[in-house]
PyMOL Python script that loads the backbone (N, CA, C, O; Angstrom):
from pymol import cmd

cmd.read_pdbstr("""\
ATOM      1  N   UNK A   1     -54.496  14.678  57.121  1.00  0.00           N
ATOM      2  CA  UNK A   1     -53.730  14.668  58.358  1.00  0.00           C
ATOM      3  C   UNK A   1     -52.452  13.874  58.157  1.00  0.00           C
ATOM      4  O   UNK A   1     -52.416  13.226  57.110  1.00  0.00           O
ATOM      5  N   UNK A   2     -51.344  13.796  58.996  1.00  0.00           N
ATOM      6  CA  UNK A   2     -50.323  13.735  59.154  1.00  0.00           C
ATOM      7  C   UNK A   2     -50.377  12.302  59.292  1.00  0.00           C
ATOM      8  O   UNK A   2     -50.949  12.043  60.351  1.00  0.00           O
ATOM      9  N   UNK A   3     -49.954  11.042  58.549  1.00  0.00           N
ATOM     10  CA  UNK A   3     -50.257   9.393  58.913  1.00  0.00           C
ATOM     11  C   UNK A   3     -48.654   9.106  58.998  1.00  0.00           C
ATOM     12  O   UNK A   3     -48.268   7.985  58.666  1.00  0.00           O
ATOM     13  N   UNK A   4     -47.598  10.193  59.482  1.00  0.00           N
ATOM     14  CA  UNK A   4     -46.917   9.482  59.917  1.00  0.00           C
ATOM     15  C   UNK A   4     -46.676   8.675  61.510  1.00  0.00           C
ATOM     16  O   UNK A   4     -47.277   9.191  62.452  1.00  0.00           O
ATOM     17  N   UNK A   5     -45.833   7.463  61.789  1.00  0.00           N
ATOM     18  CA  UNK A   5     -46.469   7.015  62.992  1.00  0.00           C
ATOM     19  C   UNK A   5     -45.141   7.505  63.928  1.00  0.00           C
ATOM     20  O   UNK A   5     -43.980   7.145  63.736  1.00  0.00           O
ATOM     21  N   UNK A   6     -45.632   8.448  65.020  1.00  0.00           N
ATOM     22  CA  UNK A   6     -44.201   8.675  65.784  1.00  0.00           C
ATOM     23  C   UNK A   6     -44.082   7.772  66.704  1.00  0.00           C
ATOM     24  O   UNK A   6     -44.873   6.833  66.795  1.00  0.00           O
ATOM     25  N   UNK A   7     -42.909   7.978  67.632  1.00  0.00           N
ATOM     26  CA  UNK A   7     -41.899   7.108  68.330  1.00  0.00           C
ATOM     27  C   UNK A   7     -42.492   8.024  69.590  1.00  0.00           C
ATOM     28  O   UNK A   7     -42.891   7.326  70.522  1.00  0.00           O
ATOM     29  N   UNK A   8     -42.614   9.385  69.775  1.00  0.00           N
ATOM     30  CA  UNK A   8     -42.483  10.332  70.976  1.00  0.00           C
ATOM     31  C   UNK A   8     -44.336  10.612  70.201  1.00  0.00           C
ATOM     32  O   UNK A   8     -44.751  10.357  69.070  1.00  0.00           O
ATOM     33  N   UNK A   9     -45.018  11.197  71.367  1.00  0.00           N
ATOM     34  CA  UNK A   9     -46.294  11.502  71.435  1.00  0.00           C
ATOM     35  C   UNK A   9     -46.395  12.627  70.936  1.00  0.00           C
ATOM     36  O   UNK A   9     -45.855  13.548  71.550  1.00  0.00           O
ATOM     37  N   UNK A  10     -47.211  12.965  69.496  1.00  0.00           N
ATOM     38  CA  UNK A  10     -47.247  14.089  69.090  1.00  0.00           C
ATOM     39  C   UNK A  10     -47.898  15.426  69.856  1.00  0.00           C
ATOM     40  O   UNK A  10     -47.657  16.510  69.325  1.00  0.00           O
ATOM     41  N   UNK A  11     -48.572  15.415  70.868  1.00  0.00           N
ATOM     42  CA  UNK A  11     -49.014  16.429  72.046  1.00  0.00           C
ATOM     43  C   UNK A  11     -47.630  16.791  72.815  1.00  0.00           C
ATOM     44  O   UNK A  11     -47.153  17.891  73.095  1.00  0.00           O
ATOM     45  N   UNK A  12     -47.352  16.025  72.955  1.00  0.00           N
ATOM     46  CA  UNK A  12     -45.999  16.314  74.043  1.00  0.00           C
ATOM     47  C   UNK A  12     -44.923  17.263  73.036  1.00  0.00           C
ATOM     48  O   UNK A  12     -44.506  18.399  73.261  1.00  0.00           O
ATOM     49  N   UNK A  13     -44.697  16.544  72.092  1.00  0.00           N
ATOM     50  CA  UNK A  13     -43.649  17.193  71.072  1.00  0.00           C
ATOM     51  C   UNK A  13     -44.104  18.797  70.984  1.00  0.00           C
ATOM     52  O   UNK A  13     -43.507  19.865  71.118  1.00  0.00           O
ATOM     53  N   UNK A  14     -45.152  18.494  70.757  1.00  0.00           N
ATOM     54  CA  UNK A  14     -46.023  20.183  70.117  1.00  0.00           C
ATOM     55  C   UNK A  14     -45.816  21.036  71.756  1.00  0.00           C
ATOM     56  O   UNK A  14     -45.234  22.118  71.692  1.00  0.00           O
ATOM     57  N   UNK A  15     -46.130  20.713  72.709  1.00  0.00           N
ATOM     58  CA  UNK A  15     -45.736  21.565  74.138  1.00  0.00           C
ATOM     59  C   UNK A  15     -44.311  21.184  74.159  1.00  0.00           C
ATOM     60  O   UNK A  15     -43.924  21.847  75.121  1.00  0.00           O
ATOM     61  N   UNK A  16     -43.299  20.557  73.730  1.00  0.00           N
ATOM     62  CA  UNK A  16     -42.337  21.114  74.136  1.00  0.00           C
ATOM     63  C   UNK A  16     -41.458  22.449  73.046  1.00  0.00           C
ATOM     64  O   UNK A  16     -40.464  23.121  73.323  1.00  0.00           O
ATOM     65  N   UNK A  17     -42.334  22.441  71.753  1.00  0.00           N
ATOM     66  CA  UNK A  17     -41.899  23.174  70.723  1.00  0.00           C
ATOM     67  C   UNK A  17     -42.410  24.686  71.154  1.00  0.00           C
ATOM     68  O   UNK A  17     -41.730  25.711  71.211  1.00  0.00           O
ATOM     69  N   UNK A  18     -43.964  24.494  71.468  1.00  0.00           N
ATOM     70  CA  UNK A  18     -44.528  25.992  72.375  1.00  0.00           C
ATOM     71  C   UNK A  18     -43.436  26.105  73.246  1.00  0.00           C
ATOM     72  O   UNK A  18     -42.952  27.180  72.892  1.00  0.00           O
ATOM     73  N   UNK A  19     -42.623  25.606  74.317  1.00  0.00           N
ATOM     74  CA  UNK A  19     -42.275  26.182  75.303  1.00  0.00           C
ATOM     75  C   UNK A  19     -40.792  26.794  74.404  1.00  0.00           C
ATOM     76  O   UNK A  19     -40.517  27.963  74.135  1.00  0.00           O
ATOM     77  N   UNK A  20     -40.128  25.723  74.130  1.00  0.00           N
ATOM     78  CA  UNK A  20     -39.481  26.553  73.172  1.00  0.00           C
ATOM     79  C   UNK A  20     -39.219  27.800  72.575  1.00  0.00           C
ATOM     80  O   UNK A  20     -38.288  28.561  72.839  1.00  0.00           O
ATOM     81  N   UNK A  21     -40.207  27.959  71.666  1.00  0.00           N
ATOM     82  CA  UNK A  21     -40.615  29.092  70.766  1.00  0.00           C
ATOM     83  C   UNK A  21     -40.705  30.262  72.070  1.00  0.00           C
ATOM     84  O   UNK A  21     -40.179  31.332  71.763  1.00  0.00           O
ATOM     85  N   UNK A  22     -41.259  30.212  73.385  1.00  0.00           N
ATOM     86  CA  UNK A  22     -41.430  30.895  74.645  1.00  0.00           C
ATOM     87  C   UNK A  22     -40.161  31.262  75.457  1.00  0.00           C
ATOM     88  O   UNK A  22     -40.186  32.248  76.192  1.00  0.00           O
ATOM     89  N   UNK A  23     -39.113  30.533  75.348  1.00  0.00           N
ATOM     90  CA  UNK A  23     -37.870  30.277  76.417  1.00  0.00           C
ATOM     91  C   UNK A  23     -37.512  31.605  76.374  1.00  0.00           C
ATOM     92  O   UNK A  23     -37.601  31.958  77.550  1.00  0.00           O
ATOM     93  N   UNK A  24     -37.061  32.819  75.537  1.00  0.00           N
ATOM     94  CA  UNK A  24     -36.014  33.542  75.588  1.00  0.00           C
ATOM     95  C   UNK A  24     -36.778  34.496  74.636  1.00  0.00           C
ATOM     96  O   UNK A  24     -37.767  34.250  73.946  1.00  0.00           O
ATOM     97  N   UNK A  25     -35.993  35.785  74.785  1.00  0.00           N
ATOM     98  CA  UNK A  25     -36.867  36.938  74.164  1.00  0.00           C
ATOM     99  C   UNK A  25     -35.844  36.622  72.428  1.00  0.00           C
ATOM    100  O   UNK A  25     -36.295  36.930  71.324  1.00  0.00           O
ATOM    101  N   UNK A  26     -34.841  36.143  72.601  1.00  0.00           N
ATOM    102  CA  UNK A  26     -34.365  35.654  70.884  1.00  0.00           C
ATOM    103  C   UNK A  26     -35.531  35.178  70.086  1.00  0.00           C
ATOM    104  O   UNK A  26     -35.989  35.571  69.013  1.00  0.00           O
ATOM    105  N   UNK A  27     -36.072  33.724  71.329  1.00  0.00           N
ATOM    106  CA  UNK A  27     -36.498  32.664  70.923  1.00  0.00           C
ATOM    107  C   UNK A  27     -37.983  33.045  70.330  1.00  0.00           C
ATOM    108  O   UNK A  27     -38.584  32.390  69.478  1.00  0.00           O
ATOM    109  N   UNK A  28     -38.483  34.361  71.027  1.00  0.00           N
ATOM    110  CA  UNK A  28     -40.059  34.729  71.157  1.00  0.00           C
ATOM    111  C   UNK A  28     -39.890  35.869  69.671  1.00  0.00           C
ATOM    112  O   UNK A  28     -40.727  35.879  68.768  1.00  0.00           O
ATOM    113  N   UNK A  29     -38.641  36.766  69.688  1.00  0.00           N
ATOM    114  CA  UNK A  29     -38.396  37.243  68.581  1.00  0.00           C
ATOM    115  C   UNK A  29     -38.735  36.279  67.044  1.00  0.00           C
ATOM    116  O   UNK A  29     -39.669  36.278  66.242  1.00  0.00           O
ATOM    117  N   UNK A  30     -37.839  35.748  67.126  1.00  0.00           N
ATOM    118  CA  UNK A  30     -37.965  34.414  65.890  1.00  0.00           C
ATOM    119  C   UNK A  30     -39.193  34.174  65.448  1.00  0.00           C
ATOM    120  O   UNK A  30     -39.648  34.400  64.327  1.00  0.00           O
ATOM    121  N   UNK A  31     -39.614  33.794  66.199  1.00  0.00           N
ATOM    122  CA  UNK A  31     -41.514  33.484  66.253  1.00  0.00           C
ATOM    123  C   UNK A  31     -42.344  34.436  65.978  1.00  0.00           C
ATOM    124  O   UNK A  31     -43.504  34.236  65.618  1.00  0.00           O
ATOM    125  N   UNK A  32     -41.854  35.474  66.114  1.00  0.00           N
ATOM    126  CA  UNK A  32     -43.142  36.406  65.999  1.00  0.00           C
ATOM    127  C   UNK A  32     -42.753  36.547  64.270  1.00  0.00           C
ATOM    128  O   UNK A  32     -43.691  36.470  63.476  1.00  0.00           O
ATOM    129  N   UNK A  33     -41.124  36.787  63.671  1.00  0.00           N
ATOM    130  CA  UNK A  33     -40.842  36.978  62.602  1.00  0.00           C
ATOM    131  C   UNK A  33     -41.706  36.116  61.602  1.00  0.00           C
ATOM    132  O   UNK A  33     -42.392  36.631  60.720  1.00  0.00           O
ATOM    133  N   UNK A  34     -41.603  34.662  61.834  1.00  0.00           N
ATOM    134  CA  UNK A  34     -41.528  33.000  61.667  1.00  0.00           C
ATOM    135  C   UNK A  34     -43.376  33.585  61.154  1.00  0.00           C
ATOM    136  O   UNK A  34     -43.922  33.715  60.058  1.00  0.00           O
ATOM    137  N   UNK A  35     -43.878  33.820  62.700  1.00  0.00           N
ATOM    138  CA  UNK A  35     -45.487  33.974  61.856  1.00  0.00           C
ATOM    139  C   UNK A  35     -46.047  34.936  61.037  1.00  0.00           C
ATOM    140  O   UNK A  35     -46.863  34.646  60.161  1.00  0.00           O
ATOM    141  N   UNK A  36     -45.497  36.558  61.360  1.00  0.00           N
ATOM    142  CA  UNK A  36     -45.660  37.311  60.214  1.00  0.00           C
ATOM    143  C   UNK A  36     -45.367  36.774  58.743  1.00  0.00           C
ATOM    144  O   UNK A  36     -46.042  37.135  57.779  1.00  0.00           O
ATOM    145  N   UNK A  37     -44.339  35.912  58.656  1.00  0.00           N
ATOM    146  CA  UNK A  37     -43.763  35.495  57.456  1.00  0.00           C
ATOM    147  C   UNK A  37     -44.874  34.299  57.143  1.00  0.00           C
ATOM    148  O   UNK A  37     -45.139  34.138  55.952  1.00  0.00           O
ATOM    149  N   UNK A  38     -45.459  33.560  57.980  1.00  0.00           N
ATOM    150  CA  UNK A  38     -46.449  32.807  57.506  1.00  0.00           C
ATOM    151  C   UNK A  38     -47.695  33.124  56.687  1.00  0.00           C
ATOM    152  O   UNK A  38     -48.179  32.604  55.682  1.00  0.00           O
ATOM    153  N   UNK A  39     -48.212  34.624  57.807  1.00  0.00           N
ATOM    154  CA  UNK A  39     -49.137  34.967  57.022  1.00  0.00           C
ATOM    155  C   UNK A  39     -49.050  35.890  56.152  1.00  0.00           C
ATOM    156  O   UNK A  39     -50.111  36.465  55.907  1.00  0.00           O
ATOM    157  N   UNK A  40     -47.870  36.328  55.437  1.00  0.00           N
ATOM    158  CA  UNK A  40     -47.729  36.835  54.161  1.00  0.00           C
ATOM    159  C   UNK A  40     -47.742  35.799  52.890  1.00  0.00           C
ATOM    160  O   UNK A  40     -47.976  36.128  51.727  1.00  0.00           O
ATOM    161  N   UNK A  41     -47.387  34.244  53.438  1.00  0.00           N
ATOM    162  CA  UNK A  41     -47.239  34.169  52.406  1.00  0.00           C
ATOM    163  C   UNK A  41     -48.470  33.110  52.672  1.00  0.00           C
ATOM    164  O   UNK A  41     -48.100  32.030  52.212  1.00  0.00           O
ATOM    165  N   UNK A  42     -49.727  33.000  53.207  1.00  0.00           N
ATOM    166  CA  UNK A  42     -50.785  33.246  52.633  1.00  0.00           C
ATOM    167  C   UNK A  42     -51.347  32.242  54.201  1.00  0.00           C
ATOM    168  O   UNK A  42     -52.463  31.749  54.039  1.00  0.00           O
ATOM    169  N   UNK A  43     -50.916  32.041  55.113  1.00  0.00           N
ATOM    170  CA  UNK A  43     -51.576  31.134  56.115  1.00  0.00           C
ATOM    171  C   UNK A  43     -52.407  32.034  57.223  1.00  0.00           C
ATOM    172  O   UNK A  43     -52.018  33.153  57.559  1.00  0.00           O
ATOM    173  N   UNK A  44     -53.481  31.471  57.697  1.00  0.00           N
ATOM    174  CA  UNK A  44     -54.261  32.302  58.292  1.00  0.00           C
ATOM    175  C   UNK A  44     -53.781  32.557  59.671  1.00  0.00           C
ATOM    176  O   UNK A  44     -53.417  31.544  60.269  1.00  0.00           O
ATOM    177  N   UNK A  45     -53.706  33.557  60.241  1.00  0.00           N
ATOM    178  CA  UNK A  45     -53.441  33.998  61.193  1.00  0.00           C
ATOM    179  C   UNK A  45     -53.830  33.053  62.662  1.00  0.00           C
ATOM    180  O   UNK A  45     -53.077  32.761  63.591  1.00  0.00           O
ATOM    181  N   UNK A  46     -55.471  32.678  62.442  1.00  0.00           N
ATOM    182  CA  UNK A  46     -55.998  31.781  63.153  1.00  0.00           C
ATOM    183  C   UNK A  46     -55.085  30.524  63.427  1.00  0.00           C
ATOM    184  O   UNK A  46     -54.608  30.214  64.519  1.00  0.00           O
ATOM    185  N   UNK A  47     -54.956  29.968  62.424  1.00  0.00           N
ATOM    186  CA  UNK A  47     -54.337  28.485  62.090  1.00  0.00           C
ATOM    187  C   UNK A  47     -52.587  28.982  62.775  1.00  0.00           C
ATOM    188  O   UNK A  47     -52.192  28.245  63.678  1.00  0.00           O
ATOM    189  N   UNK A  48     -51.993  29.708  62.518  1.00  0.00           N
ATOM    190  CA  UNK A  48     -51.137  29.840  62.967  1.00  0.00           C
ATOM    191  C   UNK A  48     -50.673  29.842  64.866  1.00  0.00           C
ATOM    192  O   UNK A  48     -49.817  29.317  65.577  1.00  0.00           O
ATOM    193  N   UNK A  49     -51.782  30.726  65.021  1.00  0.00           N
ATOM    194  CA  UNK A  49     -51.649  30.964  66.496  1.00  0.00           C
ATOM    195  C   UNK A  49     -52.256  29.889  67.159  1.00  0.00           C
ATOM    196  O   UNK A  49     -51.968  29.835  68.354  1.00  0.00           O
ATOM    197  N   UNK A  50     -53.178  28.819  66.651  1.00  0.00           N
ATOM    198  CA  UNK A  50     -53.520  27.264  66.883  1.00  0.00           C
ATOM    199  C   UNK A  50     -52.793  26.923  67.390  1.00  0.00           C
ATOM    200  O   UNK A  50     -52.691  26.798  68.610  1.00  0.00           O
ATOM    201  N   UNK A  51     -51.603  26.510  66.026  1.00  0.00           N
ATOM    202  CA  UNK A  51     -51.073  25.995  66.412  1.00  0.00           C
ATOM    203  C   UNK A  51     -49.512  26.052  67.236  1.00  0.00           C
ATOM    204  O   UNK A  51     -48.644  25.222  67.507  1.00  0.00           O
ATOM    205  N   UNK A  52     -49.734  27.732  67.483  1.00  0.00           N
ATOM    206  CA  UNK A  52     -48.411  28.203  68.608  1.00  0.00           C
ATOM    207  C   UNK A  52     -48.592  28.249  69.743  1.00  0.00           C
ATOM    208  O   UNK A  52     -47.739  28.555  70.576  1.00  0.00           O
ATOM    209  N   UNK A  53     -50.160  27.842  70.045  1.00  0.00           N
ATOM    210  CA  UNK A  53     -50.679  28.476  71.468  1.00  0.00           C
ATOM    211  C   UNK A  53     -50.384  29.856  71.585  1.00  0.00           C
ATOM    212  O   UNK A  53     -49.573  30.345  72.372  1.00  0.00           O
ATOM    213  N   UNK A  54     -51.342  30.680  70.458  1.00  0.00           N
ATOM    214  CA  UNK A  54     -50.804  32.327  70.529  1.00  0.00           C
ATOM    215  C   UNK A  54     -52.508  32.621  69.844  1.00  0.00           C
ATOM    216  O   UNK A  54     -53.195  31.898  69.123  1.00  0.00           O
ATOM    217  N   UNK A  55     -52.777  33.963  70.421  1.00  0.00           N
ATOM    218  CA  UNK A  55     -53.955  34.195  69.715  1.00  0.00           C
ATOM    219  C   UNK A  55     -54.359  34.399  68.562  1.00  0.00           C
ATOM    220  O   UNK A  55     -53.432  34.031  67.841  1.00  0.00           O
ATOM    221  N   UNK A  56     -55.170  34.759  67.945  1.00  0.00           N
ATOM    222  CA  UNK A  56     -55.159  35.096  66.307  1.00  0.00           C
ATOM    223  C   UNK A  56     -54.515  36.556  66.865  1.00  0.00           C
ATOM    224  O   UNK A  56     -53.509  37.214  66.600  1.00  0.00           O
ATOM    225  N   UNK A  57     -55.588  36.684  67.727  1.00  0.00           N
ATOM    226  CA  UNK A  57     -55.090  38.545  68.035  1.00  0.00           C
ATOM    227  C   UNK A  57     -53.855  39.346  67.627  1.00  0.00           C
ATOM    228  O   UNK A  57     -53.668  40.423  67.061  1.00  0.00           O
ATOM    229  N   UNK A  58     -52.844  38.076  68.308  1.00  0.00           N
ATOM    230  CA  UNK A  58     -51.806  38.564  68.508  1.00  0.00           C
ATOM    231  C   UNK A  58     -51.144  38.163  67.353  1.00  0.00           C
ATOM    232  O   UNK A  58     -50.451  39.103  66.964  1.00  0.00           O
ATOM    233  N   UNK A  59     -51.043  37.195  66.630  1.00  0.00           N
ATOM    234  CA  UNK A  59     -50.721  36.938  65.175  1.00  0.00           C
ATOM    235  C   UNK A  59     -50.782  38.227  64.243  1.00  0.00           C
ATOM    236  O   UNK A  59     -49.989  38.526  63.350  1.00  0.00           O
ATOM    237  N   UNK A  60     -51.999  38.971  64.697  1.00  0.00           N
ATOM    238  CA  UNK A  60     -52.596  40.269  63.459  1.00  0.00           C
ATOM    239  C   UNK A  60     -51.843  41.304  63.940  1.00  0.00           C
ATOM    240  O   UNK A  60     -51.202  42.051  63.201  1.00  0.00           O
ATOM    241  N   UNK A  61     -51.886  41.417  65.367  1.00  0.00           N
ATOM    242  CA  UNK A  61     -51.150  42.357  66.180  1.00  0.00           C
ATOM    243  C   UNK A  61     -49.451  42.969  65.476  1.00  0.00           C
ATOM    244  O   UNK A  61     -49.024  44.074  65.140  1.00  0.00           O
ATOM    245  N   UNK A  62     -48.655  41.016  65.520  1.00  0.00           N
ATOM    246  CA  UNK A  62     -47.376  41.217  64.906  1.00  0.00           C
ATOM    247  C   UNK A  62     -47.279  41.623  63.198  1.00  0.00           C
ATOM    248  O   UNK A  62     -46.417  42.340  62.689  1.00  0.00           O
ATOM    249  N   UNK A  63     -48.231  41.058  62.617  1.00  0.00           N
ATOM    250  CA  UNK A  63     -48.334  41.692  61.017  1.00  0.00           C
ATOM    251  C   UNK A  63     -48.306  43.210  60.752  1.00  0.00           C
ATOM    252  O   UNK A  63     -47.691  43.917  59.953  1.00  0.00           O
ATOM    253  N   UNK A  64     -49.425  43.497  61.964  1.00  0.00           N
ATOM    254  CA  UNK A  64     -49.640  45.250  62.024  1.00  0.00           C
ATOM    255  C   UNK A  64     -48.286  45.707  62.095  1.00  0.00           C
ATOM    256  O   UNK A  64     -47.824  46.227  61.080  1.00  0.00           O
ATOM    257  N   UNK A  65     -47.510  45.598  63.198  1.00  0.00           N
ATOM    258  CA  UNK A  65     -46.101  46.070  63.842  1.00  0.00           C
ATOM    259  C   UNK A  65     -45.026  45.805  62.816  1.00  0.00           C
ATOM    260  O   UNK A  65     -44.000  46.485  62.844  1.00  0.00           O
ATOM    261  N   UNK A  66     -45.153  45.106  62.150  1.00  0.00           N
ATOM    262  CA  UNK A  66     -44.112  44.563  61.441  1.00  0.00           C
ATOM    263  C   UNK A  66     -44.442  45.810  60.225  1.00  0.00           C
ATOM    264  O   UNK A  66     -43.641  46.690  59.911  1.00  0.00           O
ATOM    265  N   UNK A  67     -45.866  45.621  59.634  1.00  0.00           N
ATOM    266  CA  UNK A  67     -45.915  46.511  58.319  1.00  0.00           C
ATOM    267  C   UNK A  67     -45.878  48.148  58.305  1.00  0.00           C
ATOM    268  O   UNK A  67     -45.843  48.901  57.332  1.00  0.00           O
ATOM    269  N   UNK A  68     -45.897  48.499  59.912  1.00  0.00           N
ATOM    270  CA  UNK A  68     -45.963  49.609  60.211  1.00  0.00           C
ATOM    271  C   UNK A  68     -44.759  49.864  60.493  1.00  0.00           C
ATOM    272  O   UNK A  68     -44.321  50.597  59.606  1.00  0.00           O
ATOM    273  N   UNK A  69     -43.759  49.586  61.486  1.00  0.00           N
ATOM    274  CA  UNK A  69     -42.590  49.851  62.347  1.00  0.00           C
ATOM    275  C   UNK A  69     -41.557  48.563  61.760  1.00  0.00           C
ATOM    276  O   UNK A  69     -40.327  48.624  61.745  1.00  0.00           O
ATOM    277  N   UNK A  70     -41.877  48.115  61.578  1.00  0.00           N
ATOM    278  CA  UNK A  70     -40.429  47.017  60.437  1.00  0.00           C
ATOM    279  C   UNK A  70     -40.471  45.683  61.941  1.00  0.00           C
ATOM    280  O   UNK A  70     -41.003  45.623  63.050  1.00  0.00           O
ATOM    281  N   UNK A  71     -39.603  44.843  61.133  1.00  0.00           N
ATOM    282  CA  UNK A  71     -39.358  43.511  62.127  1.00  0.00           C
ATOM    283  C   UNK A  71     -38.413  43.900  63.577  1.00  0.00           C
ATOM    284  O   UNK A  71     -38.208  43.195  64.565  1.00  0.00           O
ATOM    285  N   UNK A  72     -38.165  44.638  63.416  1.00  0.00           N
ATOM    286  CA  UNK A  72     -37.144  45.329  64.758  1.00  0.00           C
ATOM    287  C   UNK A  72     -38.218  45.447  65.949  1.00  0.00           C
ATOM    288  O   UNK A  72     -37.913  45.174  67.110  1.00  0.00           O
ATOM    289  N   UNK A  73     -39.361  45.830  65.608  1.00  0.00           N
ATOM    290  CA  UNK A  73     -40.266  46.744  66.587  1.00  0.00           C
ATOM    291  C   UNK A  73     -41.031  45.260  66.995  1.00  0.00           C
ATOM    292  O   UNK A  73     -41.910  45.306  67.854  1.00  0.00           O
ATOM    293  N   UNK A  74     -40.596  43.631  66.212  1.00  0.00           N
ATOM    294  CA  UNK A  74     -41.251  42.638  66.813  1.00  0.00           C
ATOM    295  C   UNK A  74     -40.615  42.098  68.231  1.00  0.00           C
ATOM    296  O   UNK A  74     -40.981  41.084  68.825  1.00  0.00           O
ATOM    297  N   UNK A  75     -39.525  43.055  68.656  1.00  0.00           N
ATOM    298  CA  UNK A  75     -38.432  42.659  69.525  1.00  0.00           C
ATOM    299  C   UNK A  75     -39.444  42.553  71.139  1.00  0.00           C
ATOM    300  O   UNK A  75     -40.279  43.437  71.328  1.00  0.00           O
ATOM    301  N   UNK A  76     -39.303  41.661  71.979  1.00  0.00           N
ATOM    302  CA  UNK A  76     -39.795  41.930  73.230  1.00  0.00           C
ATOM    303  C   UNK A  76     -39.431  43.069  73.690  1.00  0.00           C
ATOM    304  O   UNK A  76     -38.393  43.627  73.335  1.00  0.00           O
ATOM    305  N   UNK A  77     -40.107  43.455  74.385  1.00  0.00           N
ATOM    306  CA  UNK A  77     -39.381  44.887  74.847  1.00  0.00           C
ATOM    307  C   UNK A  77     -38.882  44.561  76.629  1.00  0.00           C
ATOM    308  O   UNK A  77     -39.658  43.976  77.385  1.00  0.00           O
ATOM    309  N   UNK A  78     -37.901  44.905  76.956  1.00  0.00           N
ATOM    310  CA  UNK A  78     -37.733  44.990  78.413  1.00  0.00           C
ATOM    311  C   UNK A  78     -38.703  45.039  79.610  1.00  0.00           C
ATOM    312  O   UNK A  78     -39.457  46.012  79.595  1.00  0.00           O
ATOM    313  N   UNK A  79     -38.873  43.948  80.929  1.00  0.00           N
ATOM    314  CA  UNK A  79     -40.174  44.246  81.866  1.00  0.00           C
ATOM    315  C   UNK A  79     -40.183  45.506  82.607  1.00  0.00           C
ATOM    316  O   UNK A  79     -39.229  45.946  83.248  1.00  0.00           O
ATOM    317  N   UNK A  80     -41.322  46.052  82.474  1.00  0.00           N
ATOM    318  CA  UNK A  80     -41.122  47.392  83.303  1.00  0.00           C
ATOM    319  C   UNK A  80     -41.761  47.501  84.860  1.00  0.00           C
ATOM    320  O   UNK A  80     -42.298  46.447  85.202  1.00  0.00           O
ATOM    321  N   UNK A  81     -41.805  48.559  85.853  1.00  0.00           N
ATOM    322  CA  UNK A  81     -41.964  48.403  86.952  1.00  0.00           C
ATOM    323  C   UNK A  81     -40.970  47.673  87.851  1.00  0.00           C
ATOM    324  O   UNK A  81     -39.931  47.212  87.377  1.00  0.00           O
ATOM    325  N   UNK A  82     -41.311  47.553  89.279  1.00  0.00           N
ATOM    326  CA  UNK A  82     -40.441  46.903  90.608  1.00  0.00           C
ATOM    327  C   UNK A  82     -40.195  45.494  90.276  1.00  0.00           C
ATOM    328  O   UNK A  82     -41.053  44.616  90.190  1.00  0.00           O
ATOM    329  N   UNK A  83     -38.838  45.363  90.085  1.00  0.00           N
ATOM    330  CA  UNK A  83     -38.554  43.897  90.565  1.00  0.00           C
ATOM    331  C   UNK A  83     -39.172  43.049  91.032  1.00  0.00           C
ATOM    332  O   UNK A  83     -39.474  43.352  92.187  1.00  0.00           O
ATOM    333  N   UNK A  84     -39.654  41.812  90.652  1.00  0.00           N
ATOM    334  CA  UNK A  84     -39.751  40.538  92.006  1.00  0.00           C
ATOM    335  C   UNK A  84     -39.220  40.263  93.031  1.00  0.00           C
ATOM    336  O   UNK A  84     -39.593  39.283  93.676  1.00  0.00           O
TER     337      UNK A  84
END
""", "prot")
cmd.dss("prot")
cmd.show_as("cartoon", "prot")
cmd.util.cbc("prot")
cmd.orient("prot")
C-alpha cells in the first residue's frame, strides 16, 4: 500500500477525481479510453472500475466497443427522449 502521508484526505481526493473523470462527455470520453488502455496493457478490469466507481461490467463493455467499433464508438452518445 501507498505509505505516503497526505496533507488532503485520500477518500476525498479519490471522489473528487471520480467526479471529475464524470463532469463532461470529453471528460467521460478520456476515461473510458484511459481504462480500455489499462486493461490491454494487462490490469484487471475489476480493479479498474474499483477504483473509478465504474463496474467491471462496464470496463469489459468499453474493451468490447473499442475492439469491435474503434475508440470513436467510446464517445457518449447524445440524451435521447423529452427534455427536462
Amino acid at each position: 500500500m501507498n505509505k505516503r502521508k497526505y496533507n488532503t484526505d485520500p477518500e476525498m481526493l479519490l471522489q473528487q477525481g471520480k467526479a471529475i473523470m464524470s463532469s463532461s462527455d470529453e471528460s467521460r470520453y478520456h476515461f473510458r479510453v484511459f481504462a480500455v488502455n489499462m486493461v490491454l496493457s494487462g490490469c484487471s478490469a475489476s480493479q479498474i472500475g474499483a477504483m473509478a466507481g465504474v463496474s467491471k461490467v462496464a470496463v469489459t463493455g468499453w474493451v468490447k466497443i473499442a475492439d469491435e467499433q474503434g475508440f470513436e464508438a467510446l464517445r457518449p452518445k447524445g440524451h435521447k427522449g423529452r427534455a427536462a
